[in-house]
C-alpha positions as CSV (number, residue, x, y, z in Angstrom):
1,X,132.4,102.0,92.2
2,X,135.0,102.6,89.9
3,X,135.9,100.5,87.4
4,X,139.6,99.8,88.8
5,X,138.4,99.0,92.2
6,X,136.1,96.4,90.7
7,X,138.3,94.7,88.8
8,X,141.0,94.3,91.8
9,X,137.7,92.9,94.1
10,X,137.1,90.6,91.5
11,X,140.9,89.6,91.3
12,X,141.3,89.3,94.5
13,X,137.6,87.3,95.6
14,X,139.3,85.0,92.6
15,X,142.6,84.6,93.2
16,X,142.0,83.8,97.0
17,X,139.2,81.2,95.8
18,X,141.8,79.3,93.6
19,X,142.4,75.5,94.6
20,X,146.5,74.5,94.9
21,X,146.5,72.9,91.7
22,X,145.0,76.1,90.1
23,X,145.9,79.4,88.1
24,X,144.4,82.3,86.9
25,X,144.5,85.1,84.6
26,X,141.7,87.9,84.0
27,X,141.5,90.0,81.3
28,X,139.1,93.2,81.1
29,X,137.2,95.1,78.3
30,X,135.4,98.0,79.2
31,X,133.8,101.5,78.1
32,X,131.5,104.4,79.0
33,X,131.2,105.6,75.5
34,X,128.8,108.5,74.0
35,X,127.8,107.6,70.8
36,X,126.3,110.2,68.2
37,X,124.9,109.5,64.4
38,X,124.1,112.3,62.1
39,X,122.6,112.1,58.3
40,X,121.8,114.8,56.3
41,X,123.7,117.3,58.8
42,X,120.6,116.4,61.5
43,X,121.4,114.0,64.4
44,X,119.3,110.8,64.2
45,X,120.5,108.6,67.1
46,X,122.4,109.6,70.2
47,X,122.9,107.2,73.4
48,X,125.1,106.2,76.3
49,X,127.3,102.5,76.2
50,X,128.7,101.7,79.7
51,X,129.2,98.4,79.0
52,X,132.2,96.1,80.8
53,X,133.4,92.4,79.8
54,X,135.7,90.0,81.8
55,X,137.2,87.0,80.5
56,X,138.4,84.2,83.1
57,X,141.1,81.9,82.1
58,X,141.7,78.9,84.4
59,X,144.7,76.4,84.2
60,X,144.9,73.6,86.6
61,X,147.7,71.2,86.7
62,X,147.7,67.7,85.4
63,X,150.7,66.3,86.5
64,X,153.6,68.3,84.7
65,X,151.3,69.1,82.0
66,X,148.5,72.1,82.2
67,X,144.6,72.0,81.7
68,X,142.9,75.4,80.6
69,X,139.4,76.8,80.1
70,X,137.7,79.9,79.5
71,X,134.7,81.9,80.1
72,X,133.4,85.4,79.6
73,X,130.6,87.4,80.6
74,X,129.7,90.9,81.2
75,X,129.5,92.8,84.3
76,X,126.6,94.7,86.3
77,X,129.3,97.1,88.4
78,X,127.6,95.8,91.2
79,X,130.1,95.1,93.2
80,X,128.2,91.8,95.5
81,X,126.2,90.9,92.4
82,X,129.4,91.2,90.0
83,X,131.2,88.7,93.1
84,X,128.9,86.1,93.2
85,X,128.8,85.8,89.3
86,X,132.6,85.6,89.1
87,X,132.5,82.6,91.6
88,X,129.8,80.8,89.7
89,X,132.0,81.0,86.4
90,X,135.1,79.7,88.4
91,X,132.9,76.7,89.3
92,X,131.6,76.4,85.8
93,X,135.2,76.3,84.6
94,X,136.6,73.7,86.8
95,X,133.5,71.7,85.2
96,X,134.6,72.5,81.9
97,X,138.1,71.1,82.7
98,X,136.7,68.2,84.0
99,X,136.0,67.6,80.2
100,X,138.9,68.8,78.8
101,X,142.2,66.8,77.9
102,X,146.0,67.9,78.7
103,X,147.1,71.3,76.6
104,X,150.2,70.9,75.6
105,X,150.5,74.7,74.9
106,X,149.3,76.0,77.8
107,X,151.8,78.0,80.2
108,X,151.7,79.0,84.0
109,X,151.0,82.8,84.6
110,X,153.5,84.8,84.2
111,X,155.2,87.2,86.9
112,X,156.5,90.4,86.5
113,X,156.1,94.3,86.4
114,X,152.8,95.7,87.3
115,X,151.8,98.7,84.9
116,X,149.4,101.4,85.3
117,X,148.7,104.0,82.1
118,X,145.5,106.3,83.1
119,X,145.2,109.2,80.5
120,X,142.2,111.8,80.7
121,X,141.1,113.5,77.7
122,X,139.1,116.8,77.1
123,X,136.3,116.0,74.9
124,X,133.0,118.3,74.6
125,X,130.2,117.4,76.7
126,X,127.1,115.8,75.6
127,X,125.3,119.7,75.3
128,X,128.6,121.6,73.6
129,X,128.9,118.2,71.3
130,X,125.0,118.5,70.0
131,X,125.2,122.7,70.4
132,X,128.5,123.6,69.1
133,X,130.4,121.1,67.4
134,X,128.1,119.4,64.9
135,X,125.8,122.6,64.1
136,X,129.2,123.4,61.9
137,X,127.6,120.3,59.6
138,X,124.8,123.0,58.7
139,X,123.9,123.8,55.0
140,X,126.1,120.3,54.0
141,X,125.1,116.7,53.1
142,X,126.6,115.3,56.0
143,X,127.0,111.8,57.4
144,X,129.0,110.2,60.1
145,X,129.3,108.6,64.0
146,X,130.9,110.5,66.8
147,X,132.4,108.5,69.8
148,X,133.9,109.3,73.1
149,X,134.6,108.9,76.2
150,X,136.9,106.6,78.4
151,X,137.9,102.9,77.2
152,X,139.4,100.4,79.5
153,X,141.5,98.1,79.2
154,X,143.0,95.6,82.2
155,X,144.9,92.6,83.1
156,X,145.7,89.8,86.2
157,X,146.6,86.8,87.2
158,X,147.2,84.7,90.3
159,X,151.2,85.4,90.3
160,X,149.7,88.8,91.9
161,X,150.9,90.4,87.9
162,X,148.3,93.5,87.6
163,X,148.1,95.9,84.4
164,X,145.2,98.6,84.1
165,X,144.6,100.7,80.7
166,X,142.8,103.9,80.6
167,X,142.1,105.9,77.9
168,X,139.9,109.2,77.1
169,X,139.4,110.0,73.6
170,X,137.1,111.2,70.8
171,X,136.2,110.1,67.2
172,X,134.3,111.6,64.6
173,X,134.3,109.9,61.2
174,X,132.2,111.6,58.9
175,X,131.6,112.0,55.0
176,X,130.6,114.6,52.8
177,X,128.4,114.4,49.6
178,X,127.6,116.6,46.5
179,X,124.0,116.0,45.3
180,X,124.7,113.4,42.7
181,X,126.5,111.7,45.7
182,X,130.0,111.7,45.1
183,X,131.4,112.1,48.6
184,X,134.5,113.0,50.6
185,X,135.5,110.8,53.7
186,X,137.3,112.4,56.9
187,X,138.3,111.2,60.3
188,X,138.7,113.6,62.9
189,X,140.1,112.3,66.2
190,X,142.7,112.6,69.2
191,X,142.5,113.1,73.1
192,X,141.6,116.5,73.4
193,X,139.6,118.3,70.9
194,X,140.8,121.3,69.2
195,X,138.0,123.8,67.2
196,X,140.2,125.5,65.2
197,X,142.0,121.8,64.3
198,X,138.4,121.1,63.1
199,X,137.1,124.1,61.5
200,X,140.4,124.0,59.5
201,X,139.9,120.3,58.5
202,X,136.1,121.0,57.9
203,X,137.1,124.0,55.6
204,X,139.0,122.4,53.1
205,X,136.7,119.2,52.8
206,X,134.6,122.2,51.7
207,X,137.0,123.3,49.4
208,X,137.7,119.6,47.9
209,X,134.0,119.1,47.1
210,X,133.2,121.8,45.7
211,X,135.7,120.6,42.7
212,X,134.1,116.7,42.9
213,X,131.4,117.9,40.7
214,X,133.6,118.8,38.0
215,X,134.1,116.0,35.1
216,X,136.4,113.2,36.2
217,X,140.3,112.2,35.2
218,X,141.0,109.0,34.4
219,X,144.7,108.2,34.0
220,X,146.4,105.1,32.3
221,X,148.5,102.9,33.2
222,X,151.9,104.3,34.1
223,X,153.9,105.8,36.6
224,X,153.3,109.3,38.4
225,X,154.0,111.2,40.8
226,X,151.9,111.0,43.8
227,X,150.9,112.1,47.0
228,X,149.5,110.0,50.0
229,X,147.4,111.5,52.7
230,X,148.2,110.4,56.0
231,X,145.1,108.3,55.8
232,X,146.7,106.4,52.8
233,X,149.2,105.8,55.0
234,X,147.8,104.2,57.6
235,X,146.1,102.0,55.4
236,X,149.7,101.0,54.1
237,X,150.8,100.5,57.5
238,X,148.0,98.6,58.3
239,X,149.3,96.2,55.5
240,X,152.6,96.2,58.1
241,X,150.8,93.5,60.5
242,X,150.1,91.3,57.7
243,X,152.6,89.0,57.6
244,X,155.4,91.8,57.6
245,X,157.0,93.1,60.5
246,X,156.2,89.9,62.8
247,X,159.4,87.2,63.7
248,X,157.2,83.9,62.7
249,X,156.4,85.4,59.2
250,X,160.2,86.1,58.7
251,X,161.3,82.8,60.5
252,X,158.2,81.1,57.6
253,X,159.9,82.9,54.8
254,X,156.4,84.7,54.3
255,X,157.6,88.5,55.3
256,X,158.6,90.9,52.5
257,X,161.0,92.3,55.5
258,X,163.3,88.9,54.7
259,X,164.9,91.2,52.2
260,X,165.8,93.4,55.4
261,X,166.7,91.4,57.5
262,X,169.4,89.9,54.3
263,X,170.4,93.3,53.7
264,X,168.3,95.2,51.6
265,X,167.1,98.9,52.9
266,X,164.5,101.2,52.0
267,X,164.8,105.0,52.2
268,X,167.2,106.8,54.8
269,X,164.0,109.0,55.2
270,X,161.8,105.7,56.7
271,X,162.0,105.6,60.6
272,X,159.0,103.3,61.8
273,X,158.3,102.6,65.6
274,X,155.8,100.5,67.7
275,X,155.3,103.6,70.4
276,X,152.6,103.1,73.3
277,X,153.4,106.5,74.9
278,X,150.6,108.5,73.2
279,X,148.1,106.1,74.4
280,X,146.7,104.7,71.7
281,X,146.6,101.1,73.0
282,X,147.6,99.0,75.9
283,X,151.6,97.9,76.1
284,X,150.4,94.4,77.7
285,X,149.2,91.5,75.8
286,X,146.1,89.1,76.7
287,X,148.7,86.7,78.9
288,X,150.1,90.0,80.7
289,X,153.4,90.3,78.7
290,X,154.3,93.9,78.9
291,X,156.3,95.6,75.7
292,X,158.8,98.1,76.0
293,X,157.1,101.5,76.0
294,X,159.3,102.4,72.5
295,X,160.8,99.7,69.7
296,X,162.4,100.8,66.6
297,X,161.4,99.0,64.2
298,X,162.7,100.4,61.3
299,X,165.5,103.1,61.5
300,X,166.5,104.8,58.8
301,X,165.2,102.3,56.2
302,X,167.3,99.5,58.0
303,X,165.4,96.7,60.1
304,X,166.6,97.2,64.0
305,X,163.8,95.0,65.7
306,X,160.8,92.6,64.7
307,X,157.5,92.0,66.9
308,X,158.5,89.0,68.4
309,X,155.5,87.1,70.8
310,X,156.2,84.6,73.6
311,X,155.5,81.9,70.9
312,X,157.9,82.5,68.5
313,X,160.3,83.0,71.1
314,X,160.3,79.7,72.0
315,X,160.3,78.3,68.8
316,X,163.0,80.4,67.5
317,X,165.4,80.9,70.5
318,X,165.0,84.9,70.3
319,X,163.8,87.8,73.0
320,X,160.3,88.1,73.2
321,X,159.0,91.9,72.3
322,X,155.9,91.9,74.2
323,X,154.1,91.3,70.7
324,X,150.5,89.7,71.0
325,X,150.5,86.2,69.1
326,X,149.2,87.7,65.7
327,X,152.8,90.0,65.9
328,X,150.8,92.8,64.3
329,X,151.6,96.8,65.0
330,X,149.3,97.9,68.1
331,X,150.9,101.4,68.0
332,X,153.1,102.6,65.5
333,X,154.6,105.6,64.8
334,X,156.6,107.2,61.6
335,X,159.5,109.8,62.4
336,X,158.1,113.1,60.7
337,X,160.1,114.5,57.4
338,X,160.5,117.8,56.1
339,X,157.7,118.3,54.2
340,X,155.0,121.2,54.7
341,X,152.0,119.4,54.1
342,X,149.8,122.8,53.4
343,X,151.9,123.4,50.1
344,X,152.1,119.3,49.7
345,X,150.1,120.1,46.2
346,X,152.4,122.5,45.2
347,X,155.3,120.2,46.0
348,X,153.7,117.7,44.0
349,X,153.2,119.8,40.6
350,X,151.6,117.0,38.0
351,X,150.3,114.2,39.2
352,X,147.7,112.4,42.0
353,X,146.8,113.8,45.0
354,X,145.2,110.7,46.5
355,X,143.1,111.0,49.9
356,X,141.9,107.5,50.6
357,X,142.7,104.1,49.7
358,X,141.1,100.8,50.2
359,X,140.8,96.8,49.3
360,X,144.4,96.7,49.7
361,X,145.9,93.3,49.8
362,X,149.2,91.8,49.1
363,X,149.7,90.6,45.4
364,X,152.6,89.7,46.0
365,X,153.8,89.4,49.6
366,X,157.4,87.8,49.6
367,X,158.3,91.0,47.3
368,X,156.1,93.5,49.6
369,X,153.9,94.0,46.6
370,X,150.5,95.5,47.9
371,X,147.8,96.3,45.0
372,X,144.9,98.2,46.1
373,X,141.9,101.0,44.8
374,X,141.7,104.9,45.2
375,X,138.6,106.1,47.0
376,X,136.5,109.2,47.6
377,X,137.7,112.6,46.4
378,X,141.1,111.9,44.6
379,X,142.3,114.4,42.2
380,X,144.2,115.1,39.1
381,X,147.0,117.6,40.0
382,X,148.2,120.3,37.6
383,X,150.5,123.4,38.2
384,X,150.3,122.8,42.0
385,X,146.3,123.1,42.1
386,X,143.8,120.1,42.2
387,X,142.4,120.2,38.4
388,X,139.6,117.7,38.6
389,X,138.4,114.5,40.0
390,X,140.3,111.3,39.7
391,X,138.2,108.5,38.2
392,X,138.9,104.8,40.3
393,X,142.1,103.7,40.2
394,X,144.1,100.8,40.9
395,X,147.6,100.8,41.6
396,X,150.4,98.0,42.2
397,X,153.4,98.8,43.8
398,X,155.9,97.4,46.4
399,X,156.9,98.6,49.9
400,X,160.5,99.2,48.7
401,X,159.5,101.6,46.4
402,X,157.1,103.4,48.5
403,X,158.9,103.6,51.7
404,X,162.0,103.1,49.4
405,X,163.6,104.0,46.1
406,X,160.7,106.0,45.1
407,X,159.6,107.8,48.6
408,X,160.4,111.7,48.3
409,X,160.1,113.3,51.4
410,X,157.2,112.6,54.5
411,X,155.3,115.0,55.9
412,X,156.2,117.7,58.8
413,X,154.3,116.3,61.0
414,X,152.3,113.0,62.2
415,X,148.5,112.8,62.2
416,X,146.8,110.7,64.5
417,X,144.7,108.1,62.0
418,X,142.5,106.3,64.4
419,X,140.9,103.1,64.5
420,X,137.5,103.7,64.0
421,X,136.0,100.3,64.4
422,X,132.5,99.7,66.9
423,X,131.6,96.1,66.5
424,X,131.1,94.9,69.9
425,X,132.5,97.5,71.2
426,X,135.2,101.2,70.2
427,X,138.5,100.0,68.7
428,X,141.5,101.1,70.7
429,X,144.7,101.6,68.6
430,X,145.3,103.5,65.5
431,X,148.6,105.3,63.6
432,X,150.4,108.7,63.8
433,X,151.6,109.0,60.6
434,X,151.9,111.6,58.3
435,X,151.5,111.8,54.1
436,X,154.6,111.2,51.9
437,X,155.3,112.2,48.5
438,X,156.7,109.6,46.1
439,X,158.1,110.3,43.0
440,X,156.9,107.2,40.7
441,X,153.6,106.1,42.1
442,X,152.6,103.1,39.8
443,X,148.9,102.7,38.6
444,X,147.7,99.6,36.7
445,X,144.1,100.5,36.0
């Protein structure tokens, strides 16, 4: 049975099983997901996940106030087995709420727009995957997970509101080591793979480790120019959903985008966007809310919207966004720039050419200051061609100087930086952003 059918049988078995003083809302998790580990270039584990969660929420009325419970389990895709479970839970939860006292948070369903998103992907079989794609690993020290296949995504309630999410896409996150184990980290990912888009990617990793075992750079404390691959990007973006771009951390005086939202802009060249048409995730939220497909978020360094969730719009007397309740980017999106990213070394001249980043954290946040470490192979940049290896480094800097005063030009083209999380089960979501160049980069350490 297919995994959409399922979910509307269980809906509907539930909905039409619901007492008058009861409501419902459902919420799906699901994948069928080929997973594939390699070490040392050779493939040591390889499997199947078809694995499907569904989370009941029931709300009964207590006079005007609400009661609400939850309970989750996994499903068989047996359709008469998967039934009868679902009307056991129901009659576990109306125990629970038995126990339960008055929420005074809780809200009816909501009604609306039904949504459907369905996108198939091409991604090499299980035979061309094992056969074709990682035999181009041969003769290196390579190590990594490959995942793919369809992840779902789906949504309902008893106010007849239906939203389904499907997704097909592919993830290989892999590093590569010289023999005294200095390594270089790559993520190669998107909907429908591409050969050449690999080999290419593949070919300069190559290229950049061959230079790791050369002796390594250390640079003091300064300012220099810099460039930021698109996965330092995403990492800075990431920082975004912090406490940043959501209406309750402005409202709480917490958000460096305060300053924005008084006046202050950062660079004309910074266009940012929460877009779900690529895919990436889901546009509803957990209660059903659906977003808009597109919201600018920042245009043109000026603040045009905030994530704004059915919470704060209450509290604060604004327009909900469709934003879940953390307010945190699900989807976002930078407007290209003008720079070619296959002379973005040239373009730099002196300076760092930095491909990774982590342990980022605010060190500041009212000010947008983030503070963070280099990682894997960074290099020293001389004459427009990587010199040597850049020692750890850790740099301080703020968001208005990096998407601001200091930020030079962004790249040609967006990069799809995925999420690349598997605890309990493949992250949806991820970035398309592409690398910038900044002309004062500041390094502390």
């Amino acid at each position: 049975m297919k995994p959409q059918d399922l979910f509307q049988e269980l809906t509907k078995t539930l909905v039409n099983s619901l007492r008058v003083d009861e409501f419902l809302n459902l919420n799906l998790s699901g994948e069928k997901s080929q997973f594939t580990r390699f070490n040392h270039s050779k493939i040591r584990q390889t499997g199947a996940v078809d694995d499907f969660d569904l989370c009941l929420e029931l709300l009964k009325k207590s006079g005007t106030k609400l009661r609400k419970t939850n309970r989750s389990w996994s499903l068989t895709q047996n359709l008469e087995f998967d039934l009868q479970k679902a009307l056991f839970e129901l009659k576990e939860a109306r125990a629970d709420l038995e126990q339960l006292k008055d929420d005074p948070f809780a809200e009816e369903p909501l009604e609306g727009k039904n949504s459907t998103f369905i996108r198939k992907g091409q991604v090499p079989s299980l035979e061309n995957l094992h056969f074709e794609v990682l035999p181009r690993f041969q003769n290196l020290d390579a190590v990594g997970l490959w995942s793919s296949g369809p992840i779902y995504r789906a949504f309902s309630n008893s106010k007849n509101l239906l939203h389904w999410f499907e997704t097909e896409n592919f993830v290989c996150d892999y590093s590569l080591y010289t023999p005294d184990q200095k390594a270089i980290k790559r993520v190669h990912s998107g909907f429908e793979f591409n050969h050449e888009e690999f080999s290419r990617q593949l070919e300069n990793s190559k290229t950049a480790l061959s230079k790791l075992n050369q002796s390594g750079h250390r640079v003091k404390a300064g300012n220099y120019r810099a460039y930021l691959s698109s996965a330092c990007v995403h990492e800075l973006t990431n920082m975004l959903s912090w406490g940043c771009v959501g209406e309750a951390s402005i409202q709480n005086k917490e958000s460096p985008f305060l300053k924005l939202r008084e006046g202050q802009n950062l660079s004309e060249k910074f266009s940012l966007a929460e877009d779900f048409s690529s895919g990436l995730s889901p546009r509803f939220t957990g209660d059903g809310e659906l977003a808009p497909e597109s919201l600018k978020i920042i245009e043109k360094g000026k603040l045009k919207n905030t994530l704004v969730s059915r919470r704060s719009a209450r509290e604060y007397s604004c327009a909900s966004t469709g934003a879940t309740a953390s307010e945190g980017l699900r989807s976002p999106r930078f407007e290209p720039g003008t720079l070619d990213e296959s002379k973005a070394i040239e373009n730099l001249g002196e300076g760092l050419y930095l491909s990774n980043l982590h342990y980022l954290n605010w060190s500041d946040q009212a000010h947008g200051r983030i503070t963070g470490l280099s990682r894997y192979a960074c290099f020293w940049v001389e004459a427009g061609k990587l010199k040597a290896p850049l020692e750890t480094i850790r740099f301080d800097d703020t968001l208005f100087r990096l998407f601001g005063s200091e930020l030079e030009a962004l790249g040609s083209q967006n990069s799809l930086e995925a999420e690349t999380g598997t605890y309990e089960r493949r992250s949806l979501g991820g970035a398309l952003v592409p690398g910038i160049l900044c002309s004062n980069f500041q390094v502390v350490g």
